[in-house]
C-alpha positions in Angstrom: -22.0 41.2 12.2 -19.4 39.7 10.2 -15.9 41.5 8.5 -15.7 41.7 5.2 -12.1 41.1 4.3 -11.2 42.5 0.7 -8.8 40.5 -1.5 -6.9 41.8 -4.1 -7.4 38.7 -5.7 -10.4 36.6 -6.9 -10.8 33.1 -5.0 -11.1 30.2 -7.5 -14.1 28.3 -7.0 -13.6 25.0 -6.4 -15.4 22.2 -8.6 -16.1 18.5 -7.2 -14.3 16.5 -9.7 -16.1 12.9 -10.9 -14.2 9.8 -10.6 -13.7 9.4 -13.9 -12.1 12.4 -14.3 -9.6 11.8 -10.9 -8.9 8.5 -12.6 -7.9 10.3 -15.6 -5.7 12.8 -13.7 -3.8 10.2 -11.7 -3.2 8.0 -15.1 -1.8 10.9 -16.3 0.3 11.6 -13.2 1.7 8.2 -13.9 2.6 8.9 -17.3 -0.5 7.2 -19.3 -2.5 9.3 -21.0 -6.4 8.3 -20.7 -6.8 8.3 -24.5 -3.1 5.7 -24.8 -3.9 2.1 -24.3 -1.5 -0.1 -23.0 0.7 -1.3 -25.6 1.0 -5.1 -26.3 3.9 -6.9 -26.9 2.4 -10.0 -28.6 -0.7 -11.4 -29.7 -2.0 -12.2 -26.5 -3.9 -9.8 -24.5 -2.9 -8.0 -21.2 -5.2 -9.3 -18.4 -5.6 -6.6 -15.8 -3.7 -8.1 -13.1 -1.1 -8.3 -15.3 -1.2 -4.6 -15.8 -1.3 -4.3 -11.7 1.6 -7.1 -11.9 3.8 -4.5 -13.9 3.0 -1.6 -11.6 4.1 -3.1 -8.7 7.5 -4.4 -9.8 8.2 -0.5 -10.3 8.9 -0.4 -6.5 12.4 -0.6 -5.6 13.2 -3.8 -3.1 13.9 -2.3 -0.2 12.0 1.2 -0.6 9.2 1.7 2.1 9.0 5.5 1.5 5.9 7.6 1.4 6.0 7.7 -2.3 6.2 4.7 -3.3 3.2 2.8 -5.1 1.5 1.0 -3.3 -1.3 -1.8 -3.8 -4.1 -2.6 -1.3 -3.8 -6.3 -0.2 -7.6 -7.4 1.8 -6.7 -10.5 4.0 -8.5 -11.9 7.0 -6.4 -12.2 10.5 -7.4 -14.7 13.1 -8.4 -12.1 16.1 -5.1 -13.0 18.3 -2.9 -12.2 15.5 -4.6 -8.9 15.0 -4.2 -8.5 19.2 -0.5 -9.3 19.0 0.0 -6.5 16.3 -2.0 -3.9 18.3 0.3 -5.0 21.5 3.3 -4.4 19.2 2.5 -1.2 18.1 1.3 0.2 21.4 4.4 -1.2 23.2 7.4 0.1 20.5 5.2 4.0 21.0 5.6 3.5 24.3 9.4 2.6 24.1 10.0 5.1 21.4 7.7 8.0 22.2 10.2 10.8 19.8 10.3 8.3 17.1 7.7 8.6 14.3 4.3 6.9 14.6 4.5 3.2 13.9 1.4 1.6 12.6 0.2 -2.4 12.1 0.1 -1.5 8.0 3.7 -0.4 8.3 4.6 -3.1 10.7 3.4 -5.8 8.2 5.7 -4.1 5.5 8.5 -4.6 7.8 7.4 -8.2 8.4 7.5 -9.0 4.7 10.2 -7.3 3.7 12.5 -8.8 6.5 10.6 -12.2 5.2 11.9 -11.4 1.7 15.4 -10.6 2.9 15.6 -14.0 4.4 15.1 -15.6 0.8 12.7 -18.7 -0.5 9.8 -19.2 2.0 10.3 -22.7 1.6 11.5 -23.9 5.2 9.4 -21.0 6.8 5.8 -21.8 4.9 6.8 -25.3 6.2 7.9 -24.8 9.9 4.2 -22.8 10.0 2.6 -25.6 8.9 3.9 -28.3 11.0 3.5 -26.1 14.1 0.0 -25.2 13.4 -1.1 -29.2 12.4 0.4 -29.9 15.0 -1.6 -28.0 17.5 -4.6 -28.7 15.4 -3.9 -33.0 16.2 
């Protein structure tokens, strides 16, 4: 037999919310109402991609904190690449057992900002190439 346990106070019941209506509460988290549209500038419409464009350029540089906003990027990996990462990670928990929990999505944020830092891609994108054509002939 179970214990009832009084409360003084009522529980609220909890309601499943539809995904329109999360998608209205995070737009206006972000500061757009769901009944605003996006203002334009000039005659031309705003393509959606622009809109996701805009978003992104609100994150700081350098800033790879838990609150930033963040957009998922889908991009195949040849399988040894993916191995490589997986050895990375393991190996720098291993190293650094106190330090917080690295993972391969923070370790490619690391990888591109450090590739940022560095400036145009130019002489990388073209080292890359060579080396792989070259292995390719």
């Amino acid at each position: 037999m179970r214990e009832q346990i009084s409360t003084p106070m009522p529980m609220p019941t909890l309601q499943r919310l539809s995904p329109a209506e999360k998608a209205r509460q995070r737009r206006d988290e972000e500061g757009l109402s769901s009944t605003e549209e996006p203002k334009e500038t000039d005659a031309t419409p705003i393509h959606h991609t622009t809109l996701l464009s805009s978003r992104a350029k609100k994150i700081p540089s350098t800033d790879l904190s838990s609150e930033a906003y963040f957009v998922k990027v889908g991009t195949r990996l040849p399988s040894d690449l993916v191995e490589w990462l997986k050895q990375q990670v393991e190996g720098y928990r291993r190293r650094n057992p106190h330090a917080p929990r690295l993972t391969i999505e923070e370790l490619l944020r690391i990888a591109i900002v450090d590739l940022r830092a560095r400036g145009p891609v130019d002489k990388t994108v073209a080292r890359y190439r060579a080396t792989v054509s070259a292995s390719n002939v």
